[in-house]
PDB file of N, CA, C and O in Angstrom:
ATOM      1  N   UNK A   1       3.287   1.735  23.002  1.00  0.00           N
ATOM      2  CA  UNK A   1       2.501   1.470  21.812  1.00  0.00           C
ATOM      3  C   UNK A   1       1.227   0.748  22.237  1.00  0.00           C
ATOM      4  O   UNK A   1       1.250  -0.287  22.902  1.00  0.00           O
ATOM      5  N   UNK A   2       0.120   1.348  21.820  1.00  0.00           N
ATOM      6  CA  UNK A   2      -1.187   0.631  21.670  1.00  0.00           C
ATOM      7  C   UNK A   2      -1.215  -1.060  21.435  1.00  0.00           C
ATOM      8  O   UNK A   2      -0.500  -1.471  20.522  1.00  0.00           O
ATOM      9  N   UNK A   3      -1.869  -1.890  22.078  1.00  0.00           N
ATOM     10  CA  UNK A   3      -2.021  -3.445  21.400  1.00  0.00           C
ATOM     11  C   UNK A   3      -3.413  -3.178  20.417  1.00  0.00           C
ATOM     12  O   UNK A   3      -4.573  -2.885  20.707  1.00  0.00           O
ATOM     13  N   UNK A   4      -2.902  -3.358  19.465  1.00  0.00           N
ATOM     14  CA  UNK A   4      -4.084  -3.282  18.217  1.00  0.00           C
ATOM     15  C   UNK A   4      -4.461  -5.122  17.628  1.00  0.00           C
ATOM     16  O   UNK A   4      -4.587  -5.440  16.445  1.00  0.00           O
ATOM     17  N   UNK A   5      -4.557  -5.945  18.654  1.00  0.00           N
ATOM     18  CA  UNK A   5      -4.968  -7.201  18.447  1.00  0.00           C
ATOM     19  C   UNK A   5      -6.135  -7.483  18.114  1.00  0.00           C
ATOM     20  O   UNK A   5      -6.867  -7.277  19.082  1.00  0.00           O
ATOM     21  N   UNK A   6      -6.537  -7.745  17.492  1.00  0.00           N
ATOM     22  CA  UNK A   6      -7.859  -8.166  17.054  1.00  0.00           C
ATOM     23  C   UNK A   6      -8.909  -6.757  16.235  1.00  0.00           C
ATOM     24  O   UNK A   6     -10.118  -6.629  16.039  1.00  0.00           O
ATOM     25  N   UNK A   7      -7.526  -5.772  15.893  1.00  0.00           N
ATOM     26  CA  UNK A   7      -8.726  -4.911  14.958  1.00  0.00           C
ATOM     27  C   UNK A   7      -8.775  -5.051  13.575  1.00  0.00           C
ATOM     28  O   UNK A   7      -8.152  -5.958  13.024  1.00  0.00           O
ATOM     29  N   UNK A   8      -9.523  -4.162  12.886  1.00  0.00           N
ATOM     30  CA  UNK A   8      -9.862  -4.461  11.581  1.00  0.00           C
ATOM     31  C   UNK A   8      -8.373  -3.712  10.566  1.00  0.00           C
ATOM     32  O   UNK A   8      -8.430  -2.493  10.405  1.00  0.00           O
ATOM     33  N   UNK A   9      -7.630  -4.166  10.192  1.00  0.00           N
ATOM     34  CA  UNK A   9      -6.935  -3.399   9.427  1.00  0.00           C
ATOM     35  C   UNK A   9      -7.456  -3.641   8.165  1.00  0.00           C
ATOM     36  O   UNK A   9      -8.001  -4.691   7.825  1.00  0.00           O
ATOM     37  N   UNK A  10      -7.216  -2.274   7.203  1.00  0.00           N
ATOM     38  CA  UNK A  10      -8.300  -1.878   6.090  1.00  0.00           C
ATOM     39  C   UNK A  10      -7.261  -1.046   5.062  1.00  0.00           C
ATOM     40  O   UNK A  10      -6.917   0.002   5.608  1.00  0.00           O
ATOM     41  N   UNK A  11      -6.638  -1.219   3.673  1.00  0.00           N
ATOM     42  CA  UNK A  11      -6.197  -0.728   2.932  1.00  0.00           C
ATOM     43  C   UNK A  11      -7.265   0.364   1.943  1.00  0.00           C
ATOM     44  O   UNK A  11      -8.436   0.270   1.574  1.00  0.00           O
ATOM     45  N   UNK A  12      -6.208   1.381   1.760  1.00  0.00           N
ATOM     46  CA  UNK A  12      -6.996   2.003   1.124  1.00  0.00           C
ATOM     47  C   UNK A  12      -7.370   2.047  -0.534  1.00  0.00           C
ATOM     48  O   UNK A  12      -6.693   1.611  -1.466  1.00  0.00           O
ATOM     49  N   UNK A  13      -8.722   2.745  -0.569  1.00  0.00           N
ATOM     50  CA  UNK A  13      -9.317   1.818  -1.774  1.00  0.00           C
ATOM     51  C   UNK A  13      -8.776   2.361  -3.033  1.00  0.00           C
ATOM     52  O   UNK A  13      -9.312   2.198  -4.129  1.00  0.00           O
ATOM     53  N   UNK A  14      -7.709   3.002  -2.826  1.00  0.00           N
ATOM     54  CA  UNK A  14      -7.003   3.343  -4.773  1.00  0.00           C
ATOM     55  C   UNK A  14      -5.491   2.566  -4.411  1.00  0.00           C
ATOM     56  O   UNK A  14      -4.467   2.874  -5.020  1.00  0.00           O
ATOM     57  N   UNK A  15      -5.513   1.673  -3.487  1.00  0.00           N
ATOM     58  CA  UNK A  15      -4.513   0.922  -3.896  1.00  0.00           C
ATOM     59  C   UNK A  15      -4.528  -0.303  -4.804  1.00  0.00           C
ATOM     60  O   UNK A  15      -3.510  -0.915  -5.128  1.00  0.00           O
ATOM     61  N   UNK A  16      -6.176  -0.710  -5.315  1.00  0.00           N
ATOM     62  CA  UNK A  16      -6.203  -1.244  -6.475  1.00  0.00           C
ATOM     63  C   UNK A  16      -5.610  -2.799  -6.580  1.00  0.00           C
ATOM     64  O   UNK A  16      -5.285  -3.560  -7.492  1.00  0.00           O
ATOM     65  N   UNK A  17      -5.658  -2.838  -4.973  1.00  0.00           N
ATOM     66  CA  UNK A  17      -5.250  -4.360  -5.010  1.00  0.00           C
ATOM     67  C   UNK A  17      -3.557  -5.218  -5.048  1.00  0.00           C
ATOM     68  O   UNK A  17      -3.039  -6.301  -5.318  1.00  0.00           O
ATOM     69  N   UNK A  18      -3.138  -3.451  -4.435  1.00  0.00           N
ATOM     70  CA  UNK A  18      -1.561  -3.752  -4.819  1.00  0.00           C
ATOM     71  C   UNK A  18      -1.030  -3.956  -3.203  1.00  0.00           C
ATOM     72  O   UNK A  18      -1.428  -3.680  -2.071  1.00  0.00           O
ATOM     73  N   UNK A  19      -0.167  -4.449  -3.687  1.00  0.00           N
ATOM     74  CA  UNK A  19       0.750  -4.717  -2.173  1.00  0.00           C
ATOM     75  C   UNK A  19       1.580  -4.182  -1.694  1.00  0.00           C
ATOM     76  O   UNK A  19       2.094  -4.666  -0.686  1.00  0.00           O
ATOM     77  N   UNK A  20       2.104  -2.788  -2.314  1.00  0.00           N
ATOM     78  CA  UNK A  20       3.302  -2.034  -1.866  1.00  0.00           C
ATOM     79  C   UNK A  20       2.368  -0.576  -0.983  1.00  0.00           C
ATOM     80  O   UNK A  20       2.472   0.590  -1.362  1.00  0.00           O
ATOM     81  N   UNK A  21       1.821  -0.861  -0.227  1.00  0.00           N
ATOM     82  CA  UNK A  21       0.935   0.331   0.205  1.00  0.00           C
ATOM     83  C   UNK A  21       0.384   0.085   1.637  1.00  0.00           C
ATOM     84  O   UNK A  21      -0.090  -1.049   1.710  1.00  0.00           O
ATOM     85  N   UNK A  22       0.291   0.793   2.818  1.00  0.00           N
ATOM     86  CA  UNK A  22      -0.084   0.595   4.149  1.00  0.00           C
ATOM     87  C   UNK A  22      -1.143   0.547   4.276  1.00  0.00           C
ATOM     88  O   UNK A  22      -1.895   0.989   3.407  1.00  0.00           O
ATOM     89  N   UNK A  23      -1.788  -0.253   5.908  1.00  0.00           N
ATOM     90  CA  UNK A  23      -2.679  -0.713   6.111  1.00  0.00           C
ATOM     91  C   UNK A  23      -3.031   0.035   7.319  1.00  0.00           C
ATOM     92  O   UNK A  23      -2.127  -0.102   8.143  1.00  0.00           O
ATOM     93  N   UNK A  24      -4.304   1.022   7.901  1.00  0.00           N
ATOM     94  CA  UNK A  24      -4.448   1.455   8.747  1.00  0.00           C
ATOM     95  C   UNK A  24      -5.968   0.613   9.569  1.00  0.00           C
ATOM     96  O   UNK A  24      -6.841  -0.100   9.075  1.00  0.00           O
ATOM     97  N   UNK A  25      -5.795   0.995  10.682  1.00  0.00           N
ATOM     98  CA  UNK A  25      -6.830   0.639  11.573  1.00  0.00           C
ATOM     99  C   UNK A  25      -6.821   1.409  12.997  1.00  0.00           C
ATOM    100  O   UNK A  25      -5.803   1.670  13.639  1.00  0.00           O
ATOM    101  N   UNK A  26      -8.313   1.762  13.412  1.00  0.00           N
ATOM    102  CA  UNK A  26      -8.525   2.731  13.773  1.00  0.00           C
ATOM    103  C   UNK A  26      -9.278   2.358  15.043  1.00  0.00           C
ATOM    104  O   UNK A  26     -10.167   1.514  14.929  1.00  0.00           O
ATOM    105  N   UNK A  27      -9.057   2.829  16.110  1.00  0.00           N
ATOM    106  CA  UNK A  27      -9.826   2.510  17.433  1.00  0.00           C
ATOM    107  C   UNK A  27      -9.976   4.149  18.384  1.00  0.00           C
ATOM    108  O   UNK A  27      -9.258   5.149  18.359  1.00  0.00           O
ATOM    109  N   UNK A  28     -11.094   3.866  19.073  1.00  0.00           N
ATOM    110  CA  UNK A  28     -11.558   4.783  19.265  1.00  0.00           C
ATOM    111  C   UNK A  28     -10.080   6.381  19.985  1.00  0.00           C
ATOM    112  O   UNK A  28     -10.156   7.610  19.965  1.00  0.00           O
ATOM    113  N   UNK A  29      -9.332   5.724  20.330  1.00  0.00           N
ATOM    114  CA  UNK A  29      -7.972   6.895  20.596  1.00  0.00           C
ATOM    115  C   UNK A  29      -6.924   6.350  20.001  1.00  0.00           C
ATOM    116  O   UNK A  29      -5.870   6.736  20.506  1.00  0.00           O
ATOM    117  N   UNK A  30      -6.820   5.728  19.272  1.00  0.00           N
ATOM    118  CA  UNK A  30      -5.505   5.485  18.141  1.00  0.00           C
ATOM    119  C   UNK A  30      -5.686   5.244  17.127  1.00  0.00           C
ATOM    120  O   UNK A  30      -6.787   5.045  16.613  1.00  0.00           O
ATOM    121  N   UNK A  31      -4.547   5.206  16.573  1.00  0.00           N
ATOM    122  CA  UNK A  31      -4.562   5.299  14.801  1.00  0.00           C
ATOM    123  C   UNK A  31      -3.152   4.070  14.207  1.00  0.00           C
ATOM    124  O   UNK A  31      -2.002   4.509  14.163  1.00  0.00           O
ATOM    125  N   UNK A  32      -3.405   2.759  13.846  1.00  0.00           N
ATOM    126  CA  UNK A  32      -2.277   2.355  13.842  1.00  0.00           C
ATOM    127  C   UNK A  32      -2.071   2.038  12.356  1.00  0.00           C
ATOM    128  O   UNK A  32      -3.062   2.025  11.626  1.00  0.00           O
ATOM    129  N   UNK A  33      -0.703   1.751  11.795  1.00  0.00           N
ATOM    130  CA  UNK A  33      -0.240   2.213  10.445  1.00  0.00           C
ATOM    131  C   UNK A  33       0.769   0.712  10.414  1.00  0.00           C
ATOM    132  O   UNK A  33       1.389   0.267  11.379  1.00  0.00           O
ATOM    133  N   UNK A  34       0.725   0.216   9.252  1.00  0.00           N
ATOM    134  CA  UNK A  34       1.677  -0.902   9.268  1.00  0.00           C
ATOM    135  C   UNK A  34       1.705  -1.615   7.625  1.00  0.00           C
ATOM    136  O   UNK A  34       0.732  -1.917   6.934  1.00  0.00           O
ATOM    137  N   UNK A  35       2.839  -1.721   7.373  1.00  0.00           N
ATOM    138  CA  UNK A  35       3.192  -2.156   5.791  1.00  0.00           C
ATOM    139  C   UNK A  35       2.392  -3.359   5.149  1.00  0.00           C
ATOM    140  O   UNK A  35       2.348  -4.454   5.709  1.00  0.00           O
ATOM    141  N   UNK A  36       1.794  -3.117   4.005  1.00  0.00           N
ATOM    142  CA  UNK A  36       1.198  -4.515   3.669  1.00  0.00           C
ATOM    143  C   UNK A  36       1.988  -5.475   3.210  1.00  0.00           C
ATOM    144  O   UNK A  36       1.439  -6.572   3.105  1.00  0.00           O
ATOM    145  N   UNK A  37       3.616  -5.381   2.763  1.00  0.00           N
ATOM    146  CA  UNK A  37       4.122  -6.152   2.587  1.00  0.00           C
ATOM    147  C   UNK A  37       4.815  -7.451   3.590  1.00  0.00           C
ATOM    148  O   UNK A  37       5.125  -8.623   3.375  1.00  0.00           O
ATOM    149  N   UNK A  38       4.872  -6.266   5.128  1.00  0.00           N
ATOM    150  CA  UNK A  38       5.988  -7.166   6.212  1.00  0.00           C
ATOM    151  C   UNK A  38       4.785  -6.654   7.499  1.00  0.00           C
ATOM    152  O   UNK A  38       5.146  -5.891   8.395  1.00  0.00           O
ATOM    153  N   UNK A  39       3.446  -7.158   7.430  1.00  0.00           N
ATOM    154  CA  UNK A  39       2.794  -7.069   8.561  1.00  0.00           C
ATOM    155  C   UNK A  39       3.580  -7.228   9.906  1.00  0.00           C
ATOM    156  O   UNK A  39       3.391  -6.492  10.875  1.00  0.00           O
ATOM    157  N   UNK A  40       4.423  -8.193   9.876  1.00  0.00           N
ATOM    158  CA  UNK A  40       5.494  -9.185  10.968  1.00  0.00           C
ATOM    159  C   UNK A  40       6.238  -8.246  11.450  1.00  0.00           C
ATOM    160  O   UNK A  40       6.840  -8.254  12.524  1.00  0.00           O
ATOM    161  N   UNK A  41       6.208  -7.583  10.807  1.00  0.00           N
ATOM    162  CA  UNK A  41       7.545  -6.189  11.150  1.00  0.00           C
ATOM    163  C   UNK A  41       6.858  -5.411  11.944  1.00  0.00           C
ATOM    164  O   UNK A  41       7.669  -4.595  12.381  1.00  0.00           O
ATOM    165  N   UNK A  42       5.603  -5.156  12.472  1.00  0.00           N
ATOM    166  CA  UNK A  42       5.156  -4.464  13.579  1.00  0.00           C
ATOM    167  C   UNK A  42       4.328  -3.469  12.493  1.00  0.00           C
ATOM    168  O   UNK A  42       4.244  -3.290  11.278  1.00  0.00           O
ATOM    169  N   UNK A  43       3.796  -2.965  13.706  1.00  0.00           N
ATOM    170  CA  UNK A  43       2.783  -1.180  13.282  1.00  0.00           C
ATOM    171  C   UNK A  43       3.484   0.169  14.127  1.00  0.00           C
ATOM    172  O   UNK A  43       4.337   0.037  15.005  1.00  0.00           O
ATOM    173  N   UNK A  44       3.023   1.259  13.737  1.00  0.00           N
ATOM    174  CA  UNK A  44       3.378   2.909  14.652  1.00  0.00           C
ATOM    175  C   UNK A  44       1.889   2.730  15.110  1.00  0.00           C
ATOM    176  O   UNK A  44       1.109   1.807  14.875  1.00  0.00           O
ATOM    177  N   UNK A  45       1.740   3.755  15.754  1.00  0.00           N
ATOM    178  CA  UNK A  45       0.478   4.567  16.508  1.00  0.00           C
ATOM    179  C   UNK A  45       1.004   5.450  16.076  1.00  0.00           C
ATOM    180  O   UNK A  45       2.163   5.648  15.711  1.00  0.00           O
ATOM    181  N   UNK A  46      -0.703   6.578  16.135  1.00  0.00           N
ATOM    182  CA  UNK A  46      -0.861   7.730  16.505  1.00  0.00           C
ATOM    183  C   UNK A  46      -1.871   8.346  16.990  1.00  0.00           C
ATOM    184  O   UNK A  46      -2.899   7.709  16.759  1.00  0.00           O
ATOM    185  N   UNK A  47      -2.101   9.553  17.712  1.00  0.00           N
ATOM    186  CA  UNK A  47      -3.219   9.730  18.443  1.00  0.00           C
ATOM    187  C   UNK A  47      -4.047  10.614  17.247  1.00  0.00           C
ATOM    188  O   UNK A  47      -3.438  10.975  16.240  1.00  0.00           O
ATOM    189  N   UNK A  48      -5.111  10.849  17.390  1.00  0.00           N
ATOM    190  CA  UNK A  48      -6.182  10.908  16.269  1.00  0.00           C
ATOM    191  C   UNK A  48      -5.306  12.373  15.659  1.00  0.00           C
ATOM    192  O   UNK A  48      -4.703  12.395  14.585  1.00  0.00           O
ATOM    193  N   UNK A  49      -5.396  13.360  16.476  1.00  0.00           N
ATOM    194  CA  UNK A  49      -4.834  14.970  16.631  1.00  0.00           C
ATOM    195  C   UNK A  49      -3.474  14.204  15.534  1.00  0.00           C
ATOM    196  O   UNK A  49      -3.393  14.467  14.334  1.00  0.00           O
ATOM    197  N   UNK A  50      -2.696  13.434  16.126  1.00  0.00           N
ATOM    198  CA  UNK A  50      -1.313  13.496  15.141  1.00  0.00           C
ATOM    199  C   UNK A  50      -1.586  12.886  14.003  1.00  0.00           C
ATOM    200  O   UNK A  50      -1.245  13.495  12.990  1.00  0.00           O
ATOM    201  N   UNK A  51      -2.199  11.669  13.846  1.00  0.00           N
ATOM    202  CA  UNK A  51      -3.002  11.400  12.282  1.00  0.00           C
ATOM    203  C   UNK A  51      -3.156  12.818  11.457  1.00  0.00           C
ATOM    204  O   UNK A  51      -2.340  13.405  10.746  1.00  0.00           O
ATOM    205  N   UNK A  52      -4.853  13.231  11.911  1.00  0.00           N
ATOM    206  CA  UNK A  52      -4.796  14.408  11.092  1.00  0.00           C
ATOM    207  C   UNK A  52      -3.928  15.507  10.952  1.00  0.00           C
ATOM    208  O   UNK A  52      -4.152  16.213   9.969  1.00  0.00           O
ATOM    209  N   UNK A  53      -3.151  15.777  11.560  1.00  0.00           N
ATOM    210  CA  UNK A  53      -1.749  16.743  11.144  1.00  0.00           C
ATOM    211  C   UNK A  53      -1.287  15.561   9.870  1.00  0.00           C
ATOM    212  O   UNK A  53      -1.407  16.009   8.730  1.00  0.00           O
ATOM    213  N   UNK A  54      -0.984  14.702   9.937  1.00  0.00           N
ATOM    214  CA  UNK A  54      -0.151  14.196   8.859  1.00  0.00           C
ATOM    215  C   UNK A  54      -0.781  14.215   7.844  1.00  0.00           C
ATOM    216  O   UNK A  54      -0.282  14.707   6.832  1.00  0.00           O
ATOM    217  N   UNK A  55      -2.045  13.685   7.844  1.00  0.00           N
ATOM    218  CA  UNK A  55      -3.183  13.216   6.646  1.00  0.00           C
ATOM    219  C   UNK A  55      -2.863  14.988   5.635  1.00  0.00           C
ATOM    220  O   UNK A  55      -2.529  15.165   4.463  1.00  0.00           O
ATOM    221  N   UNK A  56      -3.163  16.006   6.771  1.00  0.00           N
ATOM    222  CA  UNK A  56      -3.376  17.576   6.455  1.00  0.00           C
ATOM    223  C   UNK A  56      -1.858  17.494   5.227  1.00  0.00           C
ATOM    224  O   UNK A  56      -1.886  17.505   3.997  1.00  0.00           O
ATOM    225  N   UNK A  57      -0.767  17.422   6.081  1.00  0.00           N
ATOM    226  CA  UNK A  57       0.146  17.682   5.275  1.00  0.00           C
ATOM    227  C   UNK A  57       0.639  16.565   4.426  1.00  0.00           C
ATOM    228  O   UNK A  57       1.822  16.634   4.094  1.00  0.00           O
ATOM    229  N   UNK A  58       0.202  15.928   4.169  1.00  0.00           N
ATOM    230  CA  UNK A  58       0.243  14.918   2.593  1.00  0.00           C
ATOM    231  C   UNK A  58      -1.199  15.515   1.706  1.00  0.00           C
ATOM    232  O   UNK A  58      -1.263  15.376   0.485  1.00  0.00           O
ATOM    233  N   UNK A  59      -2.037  16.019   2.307  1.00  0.00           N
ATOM    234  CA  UNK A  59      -2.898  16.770   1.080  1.00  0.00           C
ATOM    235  C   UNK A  59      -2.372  18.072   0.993  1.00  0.00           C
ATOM    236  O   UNK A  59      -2.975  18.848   0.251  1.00  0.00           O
ATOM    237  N   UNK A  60      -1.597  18.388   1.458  1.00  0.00           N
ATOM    238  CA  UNK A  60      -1.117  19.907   1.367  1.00  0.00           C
ATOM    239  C   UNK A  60      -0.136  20.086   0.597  1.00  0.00           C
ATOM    240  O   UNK A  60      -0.033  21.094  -0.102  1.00  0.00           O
ATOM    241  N   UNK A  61       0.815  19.032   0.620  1.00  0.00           N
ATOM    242  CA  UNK A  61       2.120  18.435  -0.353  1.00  0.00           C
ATOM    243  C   UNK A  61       3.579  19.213   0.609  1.00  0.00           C
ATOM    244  O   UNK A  61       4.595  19.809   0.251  1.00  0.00           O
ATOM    245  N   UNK A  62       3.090  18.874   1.746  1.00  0.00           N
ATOM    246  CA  UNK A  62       4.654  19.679   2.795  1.00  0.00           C
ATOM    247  C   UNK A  62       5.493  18.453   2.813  1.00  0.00           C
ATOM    248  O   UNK A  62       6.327  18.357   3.713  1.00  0.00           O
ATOM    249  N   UNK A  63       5.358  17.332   1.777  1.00  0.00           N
ATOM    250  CA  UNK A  63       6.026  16.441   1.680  1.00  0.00           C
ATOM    251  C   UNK A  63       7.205  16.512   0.909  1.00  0.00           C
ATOM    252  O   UNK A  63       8.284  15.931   1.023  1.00  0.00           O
ATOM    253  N   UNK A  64       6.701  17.495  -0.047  1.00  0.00           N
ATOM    254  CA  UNK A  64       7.846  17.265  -1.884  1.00  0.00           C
ATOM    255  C   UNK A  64       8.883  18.554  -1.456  1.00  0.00           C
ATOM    256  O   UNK A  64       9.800  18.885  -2.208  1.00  0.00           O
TER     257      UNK A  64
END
């Protein structure tokens, strides 16, 4: 796993200020993902290529 110490983690902006929703931050070859409720609990990586596959299929709905 990537050390993502000292980056910017950034919620996204239709979460409206809520707290049940993840926090991503982004460096130039990773992508790291981590709960806004239990920061403490760690983050995933991913490499940019596996981000956008996922991002693709949550706008695609290969979720439901």
């Amino acid at each position: 796993m990537a050390d993502l110490t000292g980056v910017t983690w950034r919620k996204s902006s239709r979460s409206q200020g809520a707290d049940n929703c993840v926090e991503v931050a982004v460096t130039t070859n990773t992508i790291g993902v981590r709960d806004t409720k239990d920061r403490a609990a760690g983050y995933f990586t991913a490499t940019g290529s596996q981000w956008s596959a996922f991002l693709d299929a949550v706008k695609t709905s290969r979720f439901d």
